[in-house]
Backbone as JSON, one array per atom type, in Angstrom:
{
  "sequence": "XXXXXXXXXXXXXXXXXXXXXXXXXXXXXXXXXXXXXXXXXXXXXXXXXXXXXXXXXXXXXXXXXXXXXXXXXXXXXXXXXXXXXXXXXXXXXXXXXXXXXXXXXXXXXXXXXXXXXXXXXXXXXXXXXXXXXXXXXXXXXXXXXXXXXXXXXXXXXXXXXXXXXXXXXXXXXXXXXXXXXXXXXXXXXXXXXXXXXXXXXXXXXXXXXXXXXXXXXXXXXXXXXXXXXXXXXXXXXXXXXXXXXXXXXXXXXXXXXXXXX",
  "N": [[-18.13, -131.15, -66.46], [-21.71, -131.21, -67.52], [-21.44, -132.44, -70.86], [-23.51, -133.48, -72.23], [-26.41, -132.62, -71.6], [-25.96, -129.95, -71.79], [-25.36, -129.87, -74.5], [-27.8, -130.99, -74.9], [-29.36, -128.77, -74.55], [-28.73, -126.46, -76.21], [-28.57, -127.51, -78.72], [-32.32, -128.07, -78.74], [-32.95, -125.44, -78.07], [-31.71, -124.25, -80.52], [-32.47, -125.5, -82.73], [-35.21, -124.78, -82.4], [-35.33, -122.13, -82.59], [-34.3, -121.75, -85.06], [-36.96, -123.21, -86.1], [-38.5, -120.74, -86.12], [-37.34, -118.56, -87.68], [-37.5, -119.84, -89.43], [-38.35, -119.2, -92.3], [-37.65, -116.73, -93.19], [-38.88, -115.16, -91.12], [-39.3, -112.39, -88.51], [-37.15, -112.28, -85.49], [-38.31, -111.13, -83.68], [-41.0, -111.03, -84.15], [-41.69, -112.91, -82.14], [-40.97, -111.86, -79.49], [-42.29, -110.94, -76.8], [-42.73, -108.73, -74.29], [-44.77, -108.25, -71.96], [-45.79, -111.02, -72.35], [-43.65, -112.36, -71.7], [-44.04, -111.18, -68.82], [-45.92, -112.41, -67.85], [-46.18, -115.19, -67.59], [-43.2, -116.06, -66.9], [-43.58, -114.05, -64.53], [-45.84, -115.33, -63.29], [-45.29, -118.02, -63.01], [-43.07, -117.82, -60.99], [-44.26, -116.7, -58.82], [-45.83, -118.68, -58.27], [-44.33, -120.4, -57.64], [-42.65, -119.2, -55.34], [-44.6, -119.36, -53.06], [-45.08, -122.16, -53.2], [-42.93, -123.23, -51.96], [-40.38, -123.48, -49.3], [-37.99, -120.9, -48.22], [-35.65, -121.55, -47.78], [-35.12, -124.21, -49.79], [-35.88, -122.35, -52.2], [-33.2, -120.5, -52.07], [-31.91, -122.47, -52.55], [-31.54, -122.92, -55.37], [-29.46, -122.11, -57.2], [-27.4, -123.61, -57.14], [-28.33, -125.98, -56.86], [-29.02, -125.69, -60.37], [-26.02, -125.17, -61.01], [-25.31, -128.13, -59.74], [-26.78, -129.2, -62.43], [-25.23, -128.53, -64.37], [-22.94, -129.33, -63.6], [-22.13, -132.19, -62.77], [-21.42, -134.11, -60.01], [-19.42, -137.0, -59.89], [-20.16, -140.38, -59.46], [-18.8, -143.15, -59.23], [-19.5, -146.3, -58.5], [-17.69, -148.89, -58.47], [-15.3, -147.88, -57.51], [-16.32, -147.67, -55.28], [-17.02, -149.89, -54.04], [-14.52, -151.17, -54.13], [-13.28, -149.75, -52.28], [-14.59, -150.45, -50.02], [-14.04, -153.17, -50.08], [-11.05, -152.67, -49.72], [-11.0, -151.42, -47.15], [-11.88, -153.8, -45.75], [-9.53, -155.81, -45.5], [-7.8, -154.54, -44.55], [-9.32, -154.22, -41.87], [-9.38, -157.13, -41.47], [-6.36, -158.19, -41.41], [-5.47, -156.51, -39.51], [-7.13, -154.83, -37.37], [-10.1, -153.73, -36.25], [-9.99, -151.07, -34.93], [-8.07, -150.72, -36.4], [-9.25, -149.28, -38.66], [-9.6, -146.57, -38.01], [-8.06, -144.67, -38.92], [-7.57, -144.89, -41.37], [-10.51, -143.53, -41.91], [-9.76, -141.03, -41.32], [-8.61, -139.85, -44.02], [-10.26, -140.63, -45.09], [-12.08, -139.13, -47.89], [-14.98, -138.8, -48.6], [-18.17, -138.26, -47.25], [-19.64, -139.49, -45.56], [-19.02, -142.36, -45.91], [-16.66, -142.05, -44.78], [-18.51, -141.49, -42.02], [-19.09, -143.74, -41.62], [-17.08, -145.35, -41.03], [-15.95, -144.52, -39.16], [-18.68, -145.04, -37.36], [-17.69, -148.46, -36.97], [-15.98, -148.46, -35.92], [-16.02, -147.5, -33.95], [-16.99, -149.65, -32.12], [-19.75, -150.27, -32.46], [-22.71, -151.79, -32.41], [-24.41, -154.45, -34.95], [-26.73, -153.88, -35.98], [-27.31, -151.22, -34.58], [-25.9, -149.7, -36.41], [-26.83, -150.27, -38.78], [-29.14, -149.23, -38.46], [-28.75, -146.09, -38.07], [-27.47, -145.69, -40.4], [-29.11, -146.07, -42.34], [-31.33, -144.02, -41.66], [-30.35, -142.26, -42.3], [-29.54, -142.14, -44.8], [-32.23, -142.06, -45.75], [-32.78, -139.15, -44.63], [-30.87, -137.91, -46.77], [-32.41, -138.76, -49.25], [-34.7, -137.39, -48.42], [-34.26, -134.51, -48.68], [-33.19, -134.25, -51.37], [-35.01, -134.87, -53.12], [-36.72, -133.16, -52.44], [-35.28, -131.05, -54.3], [-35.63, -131.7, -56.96], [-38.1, -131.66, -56.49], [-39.33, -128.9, -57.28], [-38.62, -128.16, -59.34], [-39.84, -129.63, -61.03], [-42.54, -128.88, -60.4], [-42.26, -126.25, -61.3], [-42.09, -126.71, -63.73], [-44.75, -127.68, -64.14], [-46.02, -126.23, -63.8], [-45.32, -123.49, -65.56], [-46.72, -124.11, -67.96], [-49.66, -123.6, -67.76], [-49.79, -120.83, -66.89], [-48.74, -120.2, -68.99], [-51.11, -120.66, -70.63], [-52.9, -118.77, -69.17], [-52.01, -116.5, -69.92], [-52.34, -116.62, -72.23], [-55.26, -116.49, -72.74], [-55.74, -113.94, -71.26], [-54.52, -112.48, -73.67], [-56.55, -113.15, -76.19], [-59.48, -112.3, -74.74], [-58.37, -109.52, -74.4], [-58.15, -108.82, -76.91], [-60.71, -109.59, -78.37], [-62.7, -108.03, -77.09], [-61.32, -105.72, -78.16], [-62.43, -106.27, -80.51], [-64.68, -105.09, -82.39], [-63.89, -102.49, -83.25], [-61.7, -103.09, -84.61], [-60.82, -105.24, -86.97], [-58.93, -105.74, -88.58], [-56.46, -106.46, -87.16], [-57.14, -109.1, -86.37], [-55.54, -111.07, -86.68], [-52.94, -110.35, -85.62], [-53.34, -109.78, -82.96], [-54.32, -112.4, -82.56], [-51.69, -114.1, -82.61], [-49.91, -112.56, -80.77], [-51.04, -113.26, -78.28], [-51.1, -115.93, -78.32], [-48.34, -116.41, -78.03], [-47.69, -116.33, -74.68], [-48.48, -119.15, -74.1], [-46.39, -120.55, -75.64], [-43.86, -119.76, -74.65], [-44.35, -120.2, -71.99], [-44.37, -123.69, -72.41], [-41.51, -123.95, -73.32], [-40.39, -123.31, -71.12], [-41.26, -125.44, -69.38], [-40.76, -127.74, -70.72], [-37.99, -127.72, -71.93], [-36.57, -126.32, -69.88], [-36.89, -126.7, -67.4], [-38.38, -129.31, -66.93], [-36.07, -131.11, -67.88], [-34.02, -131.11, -65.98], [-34.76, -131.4, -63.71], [-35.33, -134.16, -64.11], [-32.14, -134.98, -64.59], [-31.63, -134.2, -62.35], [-32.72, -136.5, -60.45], [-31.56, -138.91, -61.96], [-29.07, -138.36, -60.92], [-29.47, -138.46, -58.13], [-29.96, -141.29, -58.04], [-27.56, -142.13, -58.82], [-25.7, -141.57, -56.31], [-27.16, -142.9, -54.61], [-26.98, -145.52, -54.97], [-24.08, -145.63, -54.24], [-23.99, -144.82, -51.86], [-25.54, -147.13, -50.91], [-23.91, -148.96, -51.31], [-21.68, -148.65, -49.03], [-22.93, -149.11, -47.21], [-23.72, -151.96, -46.54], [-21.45, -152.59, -47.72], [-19.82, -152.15, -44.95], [-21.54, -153.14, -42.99], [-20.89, -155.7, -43.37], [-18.0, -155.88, -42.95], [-18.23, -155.26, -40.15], [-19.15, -158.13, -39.06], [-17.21, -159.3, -40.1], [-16.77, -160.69, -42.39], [-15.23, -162.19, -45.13], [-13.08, -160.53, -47.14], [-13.0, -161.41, -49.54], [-15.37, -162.11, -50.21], [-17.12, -159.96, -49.32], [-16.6, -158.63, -51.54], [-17.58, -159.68, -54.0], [-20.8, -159.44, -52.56], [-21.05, -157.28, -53.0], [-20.71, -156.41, -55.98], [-23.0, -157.97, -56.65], [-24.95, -155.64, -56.4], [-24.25, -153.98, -58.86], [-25.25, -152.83, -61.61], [-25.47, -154.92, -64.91], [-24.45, -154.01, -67.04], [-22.07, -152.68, -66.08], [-21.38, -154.85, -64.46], [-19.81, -156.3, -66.39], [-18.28, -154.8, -67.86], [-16.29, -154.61, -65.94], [-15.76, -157.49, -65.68], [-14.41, -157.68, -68.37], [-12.62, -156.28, -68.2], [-11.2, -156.89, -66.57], [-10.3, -159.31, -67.64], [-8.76, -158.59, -69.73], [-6.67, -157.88, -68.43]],
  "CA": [[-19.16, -130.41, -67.18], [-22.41, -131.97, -67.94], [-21.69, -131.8, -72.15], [-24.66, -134.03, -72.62], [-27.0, -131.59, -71.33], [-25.88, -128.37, -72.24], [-25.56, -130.03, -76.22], [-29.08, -131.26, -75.61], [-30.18, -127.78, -74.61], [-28.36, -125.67, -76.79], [-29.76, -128.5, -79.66], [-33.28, -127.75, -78.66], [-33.1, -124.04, -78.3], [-30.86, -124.03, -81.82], [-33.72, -126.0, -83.74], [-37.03, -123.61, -81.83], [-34.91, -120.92, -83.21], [-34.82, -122.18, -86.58], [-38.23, -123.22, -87.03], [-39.0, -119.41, -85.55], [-36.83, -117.84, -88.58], [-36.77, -120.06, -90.85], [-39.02, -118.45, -93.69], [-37.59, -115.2, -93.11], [-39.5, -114.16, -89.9], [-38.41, -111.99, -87.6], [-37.26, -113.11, -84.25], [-38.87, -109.69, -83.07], [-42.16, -111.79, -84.12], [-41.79, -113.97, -81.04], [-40.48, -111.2, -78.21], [-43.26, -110.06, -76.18], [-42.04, -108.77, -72.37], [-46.2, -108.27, -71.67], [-45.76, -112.23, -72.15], [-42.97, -112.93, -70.46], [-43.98, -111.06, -67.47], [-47.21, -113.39, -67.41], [-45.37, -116.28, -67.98], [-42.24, -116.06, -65.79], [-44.06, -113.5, -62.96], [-47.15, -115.65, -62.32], [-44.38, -119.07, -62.85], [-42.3, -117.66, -59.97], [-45.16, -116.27, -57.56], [-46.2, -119.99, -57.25], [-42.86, -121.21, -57.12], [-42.67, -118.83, -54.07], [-46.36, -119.71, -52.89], [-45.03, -123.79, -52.6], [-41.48, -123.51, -51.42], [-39.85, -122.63, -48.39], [-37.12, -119.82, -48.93], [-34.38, -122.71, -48.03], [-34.85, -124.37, -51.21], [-35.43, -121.41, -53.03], [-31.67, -120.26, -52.24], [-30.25, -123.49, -53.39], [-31.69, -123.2, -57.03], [-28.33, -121.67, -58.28], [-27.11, -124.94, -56.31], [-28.81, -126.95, -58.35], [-28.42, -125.92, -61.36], [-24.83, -125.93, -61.17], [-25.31, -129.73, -59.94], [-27.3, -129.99, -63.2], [-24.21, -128.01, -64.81], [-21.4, -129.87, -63.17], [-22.19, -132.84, -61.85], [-20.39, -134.6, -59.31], [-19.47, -138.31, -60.79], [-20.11, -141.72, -58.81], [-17.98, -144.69, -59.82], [-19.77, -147.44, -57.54], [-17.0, -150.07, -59.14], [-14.78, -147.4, -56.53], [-16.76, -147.61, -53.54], [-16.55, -151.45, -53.99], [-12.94, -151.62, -54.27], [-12.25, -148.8, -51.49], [-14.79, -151.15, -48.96], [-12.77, -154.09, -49.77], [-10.05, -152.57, -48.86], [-11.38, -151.63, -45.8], [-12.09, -155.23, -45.14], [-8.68, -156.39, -45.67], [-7.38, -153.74, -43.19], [-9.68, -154.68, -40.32], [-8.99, -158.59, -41.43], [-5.62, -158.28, -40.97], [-4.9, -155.78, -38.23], [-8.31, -154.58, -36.18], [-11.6, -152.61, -36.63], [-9.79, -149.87, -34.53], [-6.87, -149.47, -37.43], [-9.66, -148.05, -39.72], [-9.92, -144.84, -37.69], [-6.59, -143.86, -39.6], [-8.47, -145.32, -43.07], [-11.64, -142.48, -42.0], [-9.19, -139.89, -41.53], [-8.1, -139.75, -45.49], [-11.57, -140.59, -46.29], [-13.09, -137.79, -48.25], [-16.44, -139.13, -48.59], [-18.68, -138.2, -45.15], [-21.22, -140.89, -45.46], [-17.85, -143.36, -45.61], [-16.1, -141.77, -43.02], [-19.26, -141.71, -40.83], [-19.5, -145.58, -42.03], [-15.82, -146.4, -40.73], [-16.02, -143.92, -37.83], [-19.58, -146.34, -36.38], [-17.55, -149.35, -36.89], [-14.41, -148.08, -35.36], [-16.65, -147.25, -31.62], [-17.68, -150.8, -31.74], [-21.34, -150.18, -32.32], [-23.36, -153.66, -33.2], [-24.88, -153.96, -36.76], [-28.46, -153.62, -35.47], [-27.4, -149.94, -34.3], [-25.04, -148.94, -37.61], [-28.03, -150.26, -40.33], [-30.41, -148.19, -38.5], [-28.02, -144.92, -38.0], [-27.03, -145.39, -41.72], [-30.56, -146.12, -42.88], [-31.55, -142.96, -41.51], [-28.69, -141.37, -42.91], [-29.95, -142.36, -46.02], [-33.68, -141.22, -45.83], [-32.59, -137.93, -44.89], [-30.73, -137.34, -48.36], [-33.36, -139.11, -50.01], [-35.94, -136.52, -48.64], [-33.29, -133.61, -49.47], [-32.71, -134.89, -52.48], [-36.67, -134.89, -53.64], [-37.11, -131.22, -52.07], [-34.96, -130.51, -54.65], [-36.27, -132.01, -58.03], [-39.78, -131.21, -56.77], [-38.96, -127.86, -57.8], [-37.94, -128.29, -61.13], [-41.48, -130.32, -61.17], [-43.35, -127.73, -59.88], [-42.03, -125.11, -62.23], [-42.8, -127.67, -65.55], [-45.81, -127.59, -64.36], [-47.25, -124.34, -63.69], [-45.49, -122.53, -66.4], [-47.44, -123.83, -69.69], [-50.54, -123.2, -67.15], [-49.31, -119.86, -66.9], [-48.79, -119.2, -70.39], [-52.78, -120.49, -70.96], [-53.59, -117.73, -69.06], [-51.83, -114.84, -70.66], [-53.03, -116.2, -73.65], [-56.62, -115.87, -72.24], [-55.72, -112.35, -71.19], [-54.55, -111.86, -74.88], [-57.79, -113.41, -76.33], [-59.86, -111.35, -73.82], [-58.46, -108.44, -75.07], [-57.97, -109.28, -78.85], [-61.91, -110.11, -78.43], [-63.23, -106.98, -76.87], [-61.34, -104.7, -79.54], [-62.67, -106.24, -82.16], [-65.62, -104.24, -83.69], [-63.54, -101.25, -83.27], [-60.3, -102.98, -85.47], [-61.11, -106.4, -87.41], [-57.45, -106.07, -89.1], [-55.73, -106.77, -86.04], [-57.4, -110.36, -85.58], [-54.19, -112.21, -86.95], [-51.82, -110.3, -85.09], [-54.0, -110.38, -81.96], [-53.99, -114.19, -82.17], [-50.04, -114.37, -82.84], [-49.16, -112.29, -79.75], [-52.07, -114.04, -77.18], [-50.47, -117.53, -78.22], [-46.66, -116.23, -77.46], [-47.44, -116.66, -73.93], [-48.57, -120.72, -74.53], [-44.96, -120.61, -76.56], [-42.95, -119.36, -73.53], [-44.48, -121.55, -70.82], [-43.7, -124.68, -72.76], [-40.19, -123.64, -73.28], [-39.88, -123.6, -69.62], [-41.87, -126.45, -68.91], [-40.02, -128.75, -71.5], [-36.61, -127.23, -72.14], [-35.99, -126.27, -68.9], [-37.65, -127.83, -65.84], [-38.45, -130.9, -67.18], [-34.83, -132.0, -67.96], [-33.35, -130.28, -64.81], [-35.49, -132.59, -63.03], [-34.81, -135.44, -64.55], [-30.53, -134.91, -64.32], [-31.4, -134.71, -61.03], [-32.74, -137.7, -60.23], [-30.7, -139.48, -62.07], [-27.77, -137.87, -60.31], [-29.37, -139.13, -56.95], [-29.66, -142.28, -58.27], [-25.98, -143.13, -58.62], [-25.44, -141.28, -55.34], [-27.97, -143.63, -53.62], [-26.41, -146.66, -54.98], [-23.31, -145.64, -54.03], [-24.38, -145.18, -49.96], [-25.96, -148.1, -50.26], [-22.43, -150.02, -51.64], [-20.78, -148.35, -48.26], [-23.78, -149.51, -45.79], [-23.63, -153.09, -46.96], [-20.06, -153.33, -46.88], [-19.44, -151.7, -43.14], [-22.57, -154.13, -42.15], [-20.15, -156.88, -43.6], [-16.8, -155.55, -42.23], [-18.53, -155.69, -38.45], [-19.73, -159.11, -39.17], [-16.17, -160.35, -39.52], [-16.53, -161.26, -43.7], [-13.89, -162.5, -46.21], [-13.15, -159.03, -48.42], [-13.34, -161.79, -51.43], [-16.8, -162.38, -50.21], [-17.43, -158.82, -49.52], [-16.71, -157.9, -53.07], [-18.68, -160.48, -54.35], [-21.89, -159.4, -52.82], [-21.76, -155.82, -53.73], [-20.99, -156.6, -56.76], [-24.13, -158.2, -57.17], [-25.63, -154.53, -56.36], [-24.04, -153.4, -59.89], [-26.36, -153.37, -62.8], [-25.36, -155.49, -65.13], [-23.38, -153.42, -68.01], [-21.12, -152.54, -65.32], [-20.11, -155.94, -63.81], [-19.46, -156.8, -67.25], [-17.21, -153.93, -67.81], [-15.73, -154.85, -65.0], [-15.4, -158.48, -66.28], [-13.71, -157.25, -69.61], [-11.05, -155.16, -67.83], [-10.31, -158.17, -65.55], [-9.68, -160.9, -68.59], [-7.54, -157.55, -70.69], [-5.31, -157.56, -67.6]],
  "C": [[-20.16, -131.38, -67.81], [-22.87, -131.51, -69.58], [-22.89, -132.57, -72.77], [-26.01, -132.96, -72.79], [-26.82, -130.36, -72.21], [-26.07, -129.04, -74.15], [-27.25, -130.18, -76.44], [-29.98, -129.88, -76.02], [-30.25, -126.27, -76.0], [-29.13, -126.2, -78.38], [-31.13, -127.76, -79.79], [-33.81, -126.56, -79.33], [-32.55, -123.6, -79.54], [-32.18, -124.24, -83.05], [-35.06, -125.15, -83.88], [-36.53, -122.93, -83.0], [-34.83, -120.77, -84.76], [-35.9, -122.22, -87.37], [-38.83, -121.64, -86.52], [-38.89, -118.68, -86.68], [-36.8, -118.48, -89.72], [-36.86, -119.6, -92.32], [-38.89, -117.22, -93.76], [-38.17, -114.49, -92.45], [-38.72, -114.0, -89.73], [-38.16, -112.14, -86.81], [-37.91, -111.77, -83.38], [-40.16, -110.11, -82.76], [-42.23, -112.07, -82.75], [-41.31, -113.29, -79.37], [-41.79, -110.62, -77.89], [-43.1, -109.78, -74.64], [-43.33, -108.84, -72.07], [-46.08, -109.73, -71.53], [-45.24, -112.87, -71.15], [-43.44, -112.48, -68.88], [-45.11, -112.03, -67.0], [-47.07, -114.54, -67.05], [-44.51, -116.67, -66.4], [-42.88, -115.58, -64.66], [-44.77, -114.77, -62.58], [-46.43, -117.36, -62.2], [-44.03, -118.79, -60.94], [-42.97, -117.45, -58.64], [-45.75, -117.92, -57.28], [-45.25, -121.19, -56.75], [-43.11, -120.66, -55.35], [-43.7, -119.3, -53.18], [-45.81, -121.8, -52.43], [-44.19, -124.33, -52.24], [-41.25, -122.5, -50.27], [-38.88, -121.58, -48.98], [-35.85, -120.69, -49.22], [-34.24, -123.54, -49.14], [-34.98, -123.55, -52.56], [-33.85, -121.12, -53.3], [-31.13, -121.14, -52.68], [-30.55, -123.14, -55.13], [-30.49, -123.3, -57.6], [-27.61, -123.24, -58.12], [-27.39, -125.92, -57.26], [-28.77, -126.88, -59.51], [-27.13, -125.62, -62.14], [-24.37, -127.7, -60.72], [-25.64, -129.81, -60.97], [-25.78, -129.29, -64.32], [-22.88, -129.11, -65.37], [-21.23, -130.66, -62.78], [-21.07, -133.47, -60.89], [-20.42, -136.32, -59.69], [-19.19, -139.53, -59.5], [-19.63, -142.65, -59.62], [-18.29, -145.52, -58.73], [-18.78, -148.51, -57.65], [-15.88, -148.96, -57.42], [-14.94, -147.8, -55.19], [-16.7, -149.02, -53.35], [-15.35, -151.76, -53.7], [-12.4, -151.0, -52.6], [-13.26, -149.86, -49.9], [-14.31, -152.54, -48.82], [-11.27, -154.05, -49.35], [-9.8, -152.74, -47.4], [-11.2, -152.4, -45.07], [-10.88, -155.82, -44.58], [-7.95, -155.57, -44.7], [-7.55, -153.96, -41.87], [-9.29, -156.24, -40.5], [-7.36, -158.86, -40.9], [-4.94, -157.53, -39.64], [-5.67, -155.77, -37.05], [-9.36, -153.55, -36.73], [-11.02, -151.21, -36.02], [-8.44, -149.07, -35.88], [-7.84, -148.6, -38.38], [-10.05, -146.65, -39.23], [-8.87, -144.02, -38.58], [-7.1, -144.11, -41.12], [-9.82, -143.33, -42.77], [-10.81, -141.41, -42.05], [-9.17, -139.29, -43.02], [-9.16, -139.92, -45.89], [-12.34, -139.27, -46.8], [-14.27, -137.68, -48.3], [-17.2, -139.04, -47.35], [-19.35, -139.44, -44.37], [-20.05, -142.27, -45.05], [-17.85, -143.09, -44.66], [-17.06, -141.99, -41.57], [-19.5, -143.21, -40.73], [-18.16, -146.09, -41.25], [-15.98, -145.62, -39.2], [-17.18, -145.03, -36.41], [-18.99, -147.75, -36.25], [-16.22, -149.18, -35.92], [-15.07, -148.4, -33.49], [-17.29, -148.3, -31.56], [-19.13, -150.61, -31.75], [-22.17, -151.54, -32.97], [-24.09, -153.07, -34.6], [-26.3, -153.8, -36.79], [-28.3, -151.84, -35.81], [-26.47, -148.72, -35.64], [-26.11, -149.64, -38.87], [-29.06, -149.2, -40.12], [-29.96, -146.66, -38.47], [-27.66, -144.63, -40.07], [-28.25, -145.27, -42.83], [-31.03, -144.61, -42.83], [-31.1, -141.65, -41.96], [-29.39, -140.97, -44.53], [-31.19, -141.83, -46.49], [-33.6, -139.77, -46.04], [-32.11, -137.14, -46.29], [-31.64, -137.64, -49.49], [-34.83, -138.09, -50.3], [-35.36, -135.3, -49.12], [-33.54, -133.53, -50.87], [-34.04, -134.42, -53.68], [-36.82, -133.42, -53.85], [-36.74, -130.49, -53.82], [-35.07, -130.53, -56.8], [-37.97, -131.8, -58.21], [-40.05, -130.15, -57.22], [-39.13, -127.59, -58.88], [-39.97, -128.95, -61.55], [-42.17, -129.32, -61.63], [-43.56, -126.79, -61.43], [-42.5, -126.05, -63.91], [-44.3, -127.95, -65.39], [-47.2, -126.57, -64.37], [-46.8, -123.41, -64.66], [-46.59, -122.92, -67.42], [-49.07, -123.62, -69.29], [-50.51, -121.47, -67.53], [-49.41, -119.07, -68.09], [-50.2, -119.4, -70.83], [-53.36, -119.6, -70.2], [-53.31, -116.66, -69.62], [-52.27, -115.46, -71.97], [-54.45, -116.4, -73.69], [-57.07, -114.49, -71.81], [-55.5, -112.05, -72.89], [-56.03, -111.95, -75.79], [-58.73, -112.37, -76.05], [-60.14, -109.72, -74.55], [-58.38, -107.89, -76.18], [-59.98, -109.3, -78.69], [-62.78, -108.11, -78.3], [-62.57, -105.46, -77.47], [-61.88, -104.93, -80.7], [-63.62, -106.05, -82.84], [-64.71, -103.24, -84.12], [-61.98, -101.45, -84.08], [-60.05, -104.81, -86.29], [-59.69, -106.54, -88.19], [-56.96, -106.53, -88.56], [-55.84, -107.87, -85.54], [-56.04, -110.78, -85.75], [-52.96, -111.61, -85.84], [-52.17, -110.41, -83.58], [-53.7, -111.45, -81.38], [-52.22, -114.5, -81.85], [-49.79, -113.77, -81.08], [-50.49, -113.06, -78.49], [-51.41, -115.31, -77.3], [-49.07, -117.88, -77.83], [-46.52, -117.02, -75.96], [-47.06, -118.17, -73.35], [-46.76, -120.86, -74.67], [-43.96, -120.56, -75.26], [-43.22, -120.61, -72.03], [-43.87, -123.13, -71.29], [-42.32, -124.51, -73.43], [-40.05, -123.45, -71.88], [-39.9, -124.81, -69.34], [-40.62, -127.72, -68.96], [-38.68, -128.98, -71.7], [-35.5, -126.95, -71.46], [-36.05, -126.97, -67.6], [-36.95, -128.99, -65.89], [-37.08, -131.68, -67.64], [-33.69, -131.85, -66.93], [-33.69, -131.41, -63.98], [-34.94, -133.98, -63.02], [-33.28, -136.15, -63.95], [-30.59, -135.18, -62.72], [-31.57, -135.61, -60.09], [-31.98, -138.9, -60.38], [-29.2, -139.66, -61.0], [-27.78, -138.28, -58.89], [-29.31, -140.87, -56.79], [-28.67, -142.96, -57.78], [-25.54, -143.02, -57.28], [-25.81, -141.9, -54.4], [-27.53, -144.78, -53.7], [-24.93, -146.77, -53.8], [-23.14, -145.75, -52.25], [-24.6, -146.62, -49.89], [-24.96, -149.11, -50.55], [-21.69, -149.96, -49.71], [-21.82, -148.79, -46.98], [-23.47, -150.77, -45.8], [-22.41, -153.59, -47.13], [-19.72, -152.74, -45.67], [-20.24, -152.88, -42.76], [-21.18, -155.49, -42.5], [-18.86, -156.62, -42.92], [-17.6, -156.18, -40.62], [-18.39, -157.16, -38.43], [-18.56, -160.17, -39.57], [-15.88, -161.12, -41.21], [-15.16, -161.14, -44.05], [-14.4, -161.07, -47.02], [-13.33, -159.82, -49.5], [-14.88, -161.92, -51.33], [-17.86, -161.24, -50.49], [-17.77, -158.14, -50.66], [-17.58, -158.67, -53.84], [-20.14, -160.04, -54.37], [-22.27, -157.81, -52.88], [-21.38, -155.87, -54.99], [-22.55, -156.68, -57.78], [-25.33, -157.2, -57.14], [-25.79, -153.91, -58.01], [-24.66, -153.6, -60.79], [-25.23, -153.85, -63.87], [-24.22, -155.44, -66.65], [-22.21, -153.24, -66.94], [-20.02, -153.51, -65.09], [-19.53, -156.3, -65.24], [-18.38, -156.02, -68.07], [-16.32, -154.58, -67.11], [-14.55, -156.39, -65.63], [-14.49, -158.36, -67.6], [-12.44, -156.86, -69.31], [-10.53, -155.9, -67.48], [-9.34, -158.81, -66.6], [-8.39, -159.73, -69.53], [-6.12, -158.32, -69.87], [-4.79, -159.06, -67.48]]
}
């Protein structure tokens, strides 16, 4: 469970809500569905308008990734391609077909599977490369989204509160009391878009990048050691230079745990 997140959001939305009530308004003040439908409808019609339907359906998808994530330990994928190493070093490149079996990871398995059918390292950087692009453009599809939507709601809400305006404007010979409350509900909409924009989108987004991040490191730990497995390396060497992939809190973790033990 991503409790970072959800504390930040619940945070956020805890504090709005505060400064909303705090002087004894009402939160009734701040409900306008006329808003929301301006807001959210004319949000969603350009969501629809700049997405296929195929990333529409994942949304829920995504934001149970931004929910739940799924956790990369690159210090893992290091350890589990030195193993590797030490498998084909001592036995043969064909015993790791029985290593891919048990592998749960696909991107691995397809990593031990190209080394297994003898394929040269010319033809398994560029198969894995490719490999890699593809989730990379995936990957995008699916934070452009989140973009998208942070950026067309608080648009969105400047127009319903140009429709409120509008029509706050052209009643007003016929009811000059009504300016203040006029203004209050025309600016709701503003209010609602940037609570999408900010609150929601825009940190959806973010998680998810991040989240491809580690995921991209982590391929690229399992390309870089298969390229080294073919190539006949020492596994102490192996570990060595993916190591030097790990940013720099890590190896030093790493280093800490070593000298404990």
């Amino acid at each position: 469970m991503n409790i970072s997140g959800l504390l930040g959001f619940l945070l956020g939305l805890g504090l709005i809500v505060y400064g909303m009530i705090g002087n004894g308004d009402s939160i009734n003040t701040f409900i306008d569905f006329q808003s929301l439908a301006i807001t959210l409808g004319g949000t969603l019609g350009a969501l629809l308008m700049s997405f296929p339907f195929k990333i529409i359906k994942n949304v829920p998808k995504m934001v149970m990734m931004f929910l739940m994530p799924k956790k990369y330990d690159p210090q893992k994928y290091i350890e589990q391609m030195v193993e590797f190493a030490k498998i084909a070093r001592s036995k043969s490149l064909l015993a790791l077909e029985d290593s891919a079996k048990d592998c749960k990871d696909p991107f691995m398995k397809s990593s031990l599977m190209l080394i297994v059918d003898a394929n040269d390292s010319d033809r398994v950087r560029a198969m894995l490369d490719d490999a890699i692009d593809f989730m990379c453009e995936r990957h995008e599809e699916n934070w452009t989204f989140f973009d998208k939507a942070g950026a067309v709601a608080p648009g969105f809400g400047m127009i319903g509160t140009l429709v409120g305006l509008i029509n706050m404007l052209k009643n007003l010979s016929g009811n000059a009391d009504g300016l203040g409350a006029g203004m209050s509900t025309a600016l709701i909409t503003t209010f609602y878009g940037c609570i999408v924009a900010h609150l929601i989108s825009a940190p959806i987004a973010h998680r998810l990048r991040a989240l491809h991040a580690q995921e991209l490191l982590c391929m690229q730990i399992v390309e870089e050691g298969a390229l080294a497995i073919i190539s006949g390396a020492n596994p102490r060497y192996i570990e060595e230079k993916l190591e030097f992939m790990l940013p720099k809190n890590k190896k030093k973790a790493k280093s800490a745990k070593t000298e404990n033990n």
